[in-house]
C-alpha positions as CSV (number, residue, x, y, z in Angstrom):
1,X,-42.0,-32.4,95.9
2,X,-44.3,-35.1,94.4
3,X,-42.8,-38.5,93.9
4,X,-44.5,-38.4,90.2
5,X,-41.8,-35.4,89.6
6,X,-39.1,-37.3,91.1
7,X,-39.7,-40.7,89.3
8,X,-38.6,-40.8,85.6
9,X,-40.9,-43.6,84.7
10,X,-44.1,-41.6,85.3
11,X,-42.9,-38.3,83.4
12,X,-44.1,-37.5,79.7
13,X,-42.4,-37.7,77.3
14,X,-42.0,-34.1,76.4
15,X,-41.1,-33.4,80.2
16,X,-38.7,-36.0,80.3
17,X,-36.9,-34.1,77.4
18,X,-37.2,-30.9,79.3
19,X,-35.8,-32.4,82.3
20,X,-33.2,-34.3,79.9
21,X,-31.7,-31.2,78.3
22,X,-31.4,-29.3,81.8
23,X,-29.4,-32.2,83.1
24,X,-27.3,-32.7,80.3
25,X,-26.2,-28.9,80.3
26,X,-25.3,-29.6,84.1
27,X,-23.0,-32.5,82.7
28,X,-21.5,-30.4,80.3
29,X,-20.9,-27.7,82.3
30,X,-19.1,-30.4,84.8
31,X,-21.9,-29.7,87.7
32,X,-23.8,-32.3,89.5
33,X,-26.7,-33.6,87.5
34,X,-29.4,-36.6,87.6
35,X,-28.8,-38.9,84.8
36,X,-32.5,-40.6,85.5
37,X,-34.3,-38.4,82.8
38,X,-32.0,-38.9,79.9
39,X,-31.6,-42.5,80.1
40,X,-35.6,-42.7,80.8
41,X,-36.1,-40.9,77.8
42,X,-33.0,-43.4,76.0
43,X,-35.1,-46.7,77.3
44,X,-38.2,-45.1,75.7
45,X,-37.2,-44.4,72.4
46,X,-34.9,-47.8,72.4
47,X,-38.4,-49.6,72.7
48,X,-40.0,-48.1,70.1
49,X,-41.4,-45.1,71.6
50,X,-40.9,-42.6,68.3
51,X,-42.3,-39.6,70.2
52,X,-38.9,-40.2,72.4
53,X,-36.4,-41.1,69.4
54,X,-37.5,-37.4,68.2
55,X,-36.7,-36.3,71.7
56,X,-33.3,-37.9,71.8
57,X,-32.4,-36.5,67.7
58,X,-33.5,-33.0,68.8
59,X,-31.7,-33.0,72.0
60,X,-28.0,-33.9,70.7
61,X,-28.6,-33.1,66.9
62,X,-26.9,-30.1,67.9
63,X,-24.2,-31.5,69.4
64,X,-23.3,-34.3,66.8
65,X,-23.3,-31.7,64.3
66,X,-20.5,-30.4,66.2
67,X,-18.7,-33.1,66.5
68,X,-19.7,-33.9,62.7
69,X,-17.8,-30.2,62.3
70,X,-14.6,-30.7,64.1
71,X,-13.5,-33.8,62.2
72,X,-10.5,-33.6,60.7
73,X,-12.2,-35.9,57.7
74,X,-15.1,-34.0,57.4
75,X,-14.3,-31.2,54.9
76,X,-12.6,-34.2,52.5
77,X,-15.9,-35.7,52.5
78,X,-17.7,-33.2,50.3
79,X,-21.1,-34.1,52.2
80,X,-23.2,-31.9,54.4
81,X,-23.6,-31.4,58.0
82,X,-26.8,-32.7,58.1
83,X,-25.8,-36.0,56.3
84,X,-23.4,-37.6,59.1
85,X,-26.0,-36.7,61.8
86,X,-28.3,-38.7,60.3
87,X,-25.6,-41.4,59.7
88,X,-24.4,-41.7,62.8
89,X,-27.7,-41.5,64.4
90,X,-28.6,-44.2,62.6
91,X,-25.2,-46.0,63.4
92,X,-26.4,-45.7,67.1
93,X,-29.6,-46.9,66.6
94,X,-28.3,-50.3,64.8
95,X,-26.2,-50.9,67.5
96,X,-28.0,-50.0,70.7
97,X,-31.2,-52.1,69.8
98,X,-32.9,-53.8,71.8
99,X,-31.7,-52.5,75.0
100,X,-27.4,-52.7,74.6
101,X,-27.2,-49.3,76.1
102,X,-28.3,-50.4,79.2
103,X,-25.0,-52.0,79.9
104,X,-23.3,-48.0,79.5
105,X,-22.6,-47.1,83.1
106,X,-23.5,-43.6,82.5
107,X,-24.1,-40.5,80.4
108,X,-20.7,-39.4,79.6
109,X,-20.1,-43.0,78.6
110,X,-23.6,-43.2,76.0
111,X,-22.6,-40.0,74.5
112,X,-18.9,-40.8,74.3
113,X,-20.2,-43.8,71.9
114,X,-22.4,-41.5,70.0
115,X,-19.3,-39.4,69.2
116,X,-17.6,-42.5,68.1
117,X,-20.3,-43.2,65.6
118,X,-19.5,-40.0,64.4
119,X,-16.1,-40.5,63.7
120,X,-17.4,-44.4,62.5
121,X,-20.2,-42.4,59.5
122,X,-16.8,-40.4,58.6
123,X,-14.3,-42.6,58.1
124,X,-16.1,-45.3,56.6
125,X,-17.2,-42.6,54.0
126,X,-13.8,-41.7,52.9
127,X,-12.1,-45.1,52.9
128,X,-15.1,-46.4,50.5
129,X,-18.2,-48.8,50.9
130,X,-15.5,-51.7,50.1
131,X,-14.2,-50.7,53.7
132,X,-17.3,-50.2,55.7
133,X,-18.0,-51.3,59.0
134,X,-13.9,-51.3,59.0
135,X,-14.0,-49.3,62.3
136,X,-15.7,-50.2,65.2
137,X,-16.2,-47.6,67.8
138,X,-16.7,-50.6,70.8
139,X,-12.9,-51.2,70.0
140,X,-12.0,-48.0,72.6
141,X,-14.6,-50.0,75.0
142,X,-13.2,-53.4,76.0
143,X,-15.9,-53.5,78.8
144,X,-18.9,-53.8,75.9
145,X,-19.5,-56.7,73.5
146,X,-18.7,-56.1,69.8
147,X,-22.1,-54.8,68.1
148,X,-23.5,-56.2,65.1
149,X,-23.1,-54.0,62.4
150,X,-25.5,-53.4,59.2
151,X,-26.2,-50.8,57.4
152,X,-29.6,-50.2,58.4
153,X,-31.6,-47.9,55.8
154,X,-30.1,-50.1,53.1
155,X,-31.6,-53.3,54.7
156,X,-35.3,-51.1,54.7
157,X,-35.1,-49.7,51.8
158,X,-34.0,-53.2,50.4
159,X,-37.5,-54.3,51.0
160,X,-39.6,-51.5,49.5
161,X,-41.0,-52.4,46.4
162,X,-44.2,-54.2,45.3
163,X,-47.5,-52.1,45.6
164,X,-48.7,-54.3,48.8
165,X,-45.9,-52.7,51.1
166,X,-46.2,-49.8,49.5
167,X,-50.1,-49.5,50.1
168,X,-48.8,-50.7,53.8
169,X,-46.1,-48.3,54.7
170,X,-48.4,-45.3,53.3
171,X,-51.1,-46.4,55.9
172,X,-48.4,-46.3,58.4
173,X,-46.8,-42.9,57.8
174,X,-48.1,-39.8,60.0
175,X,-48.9,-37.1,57.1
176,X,-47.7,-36.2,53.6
177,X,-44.9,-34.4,54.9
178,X,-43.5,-38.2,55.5
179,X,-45.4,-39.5,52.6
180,X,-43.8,-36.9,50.3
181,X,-39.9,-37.5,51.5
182,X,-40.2,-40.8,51.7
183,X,-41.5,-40.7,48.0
184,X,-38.7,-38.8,46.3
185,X,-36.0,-40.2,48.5
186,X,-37.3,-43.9,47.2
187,X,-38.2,-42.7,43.6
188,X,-36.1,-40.0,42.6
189,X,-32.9,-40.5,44.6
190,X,-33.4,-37.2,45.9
191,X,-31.6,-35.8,49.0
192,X,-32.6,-33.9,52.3
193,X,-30.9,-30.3,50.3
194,X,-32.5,-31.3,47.0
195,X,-36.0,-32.3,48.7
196,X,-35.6,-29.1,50.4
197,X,-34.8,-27.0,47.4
198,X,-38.1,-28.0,45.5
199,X,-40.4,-27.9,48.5
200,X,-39.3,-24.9,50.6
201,X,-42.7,-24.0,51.7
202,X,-43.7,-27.0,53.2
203,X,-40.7,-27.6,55.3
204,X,-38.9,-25.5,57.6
205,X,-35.6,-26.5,56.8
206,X,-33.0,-29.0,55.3
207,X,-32.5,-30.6,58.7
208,X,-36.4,-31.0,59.0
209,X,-36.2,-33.1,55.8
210,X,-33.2,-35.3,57.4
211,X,-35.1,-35.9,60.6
212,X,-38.1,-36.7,58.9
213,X,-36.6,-39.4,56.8
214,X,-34.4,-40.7,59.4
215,X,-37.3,-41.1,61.8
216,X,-39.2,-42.8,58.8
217,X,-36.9,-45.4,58.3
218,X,-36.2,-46.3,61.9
219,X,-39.9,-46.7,62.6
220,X,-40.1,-49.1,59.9
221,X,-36.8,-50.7,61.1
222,X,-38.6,-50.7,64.4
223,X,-42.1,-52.7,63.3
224,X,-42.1,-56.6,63.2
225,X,-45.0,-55.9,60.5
226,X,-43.2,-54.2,58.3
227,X,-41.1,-57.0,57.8
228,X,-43.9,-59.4,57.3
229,X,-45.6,-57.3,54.8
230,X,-42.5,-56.3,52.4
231,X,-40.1,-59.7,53.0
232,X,-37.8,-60.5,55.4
233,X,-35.0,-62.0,52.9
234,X,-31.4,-60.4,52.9
């Protein structure tokens, strides 16, 4: 075999997630499996790779919608699936950046965490936004550092406003599928379903919507510039 096939580092990104999802259904099925792929892929999208952050969202979207499912606090929520995937998604990604998830000593570990920020996006829903942040999922970890906890999309969105960053973040977007989400969720107030509900024919579905807007705001989370251009003031 060809080192280049052995060695994470020199995969693509797209065989990396290939390679990712056959070893986690090894771990889940309790076999033997090589972590190297997944947290290859992890490292990539933690520095900013967004081709590898879609990876990683459409490799356990899946499963944190399952675990988004079976929580007890879930149906008292009156929220959607879709809307504590992208919470807790996002809860991950506040906490793991830079490079914190280096420090998980494996798989079952990273994903154990990710489950916790399930249950985090939950609770702190039904206790309130005077409560939030009131559980910290590092608390079941004694081995990891307390994270630092914001809530993210309210810090980005926070800085949207005058036409310059405007102009700035539209240069910066991919197509008008972001462009368009982006637009109503910002101007309208409009969420993933109701996005979704107006423009069924240019998206697949209401999880497309989600991912888009969650991968929106993380790449702008992501970019020093973007905090240049629209104020970096809390």
């Amino acid at each position: 075999m060809n080192d280049n096939e052995t060695n994470a580092e020199y995969l693509s990104v797209n065989e990396l997630a290939r390679k990712c999802a056959q070893e986690t259904d090894r771990f889940h099925r309790r076999q033997a499996f090589d972590p190297r792929y997944c947290f290859e892929l992890f490292q990539r999208a933690f520095a900013n790779n967004s081709l590898a952050w879609d990876a990683v969202y459409l490799q356990y979207q899946s499963q944190v919608a399952g675990w988004v499912r079976q929580h007890s606090g879930f149906e008292s929520t009156g929220e959607e699936i879709e809307y504590f995937v992208l919470g807790a998604f996002e809860k991950f990604w506040d906490a793991m950046m830079p490079d914190r998830f280096r420090r998980f000593p494996d798989l079952g570990r990273l994903l154990r965490y990710l489950q916790l920020c399930v249950h985090s996006v939950i609770t702190d829903h039904n206790r309130g936004r005077d409560l939030a942040d009131s559980f910290d999922p590092t608390e079941e970890m004694p081995w990891e550092e307390d994270p630092e906890h914001r809530n993210f999309e309210s810090k980005i969105l926070h800085r949207i406003g005058g036409q310059r960053c405007r102009d700035w973040i539209n240069d910066h977007l991919r197509d008008e599928k972001e462009r368009l989400v982006l637009r109503l969720y910002i101007d309208d107030d409009l969420k993933p379903r109701e996005i979704y509900a107006q423009f069924p024919a240019k998206f697949q579905d209401v999880d497309e919507v989600y991912r888009i807007r969650q991968n929106v705001i993380a790449r702008l989370g992501r970019d020093p510039e973007f905090f240049k251009v629209c104020g970096n003031d809390d």
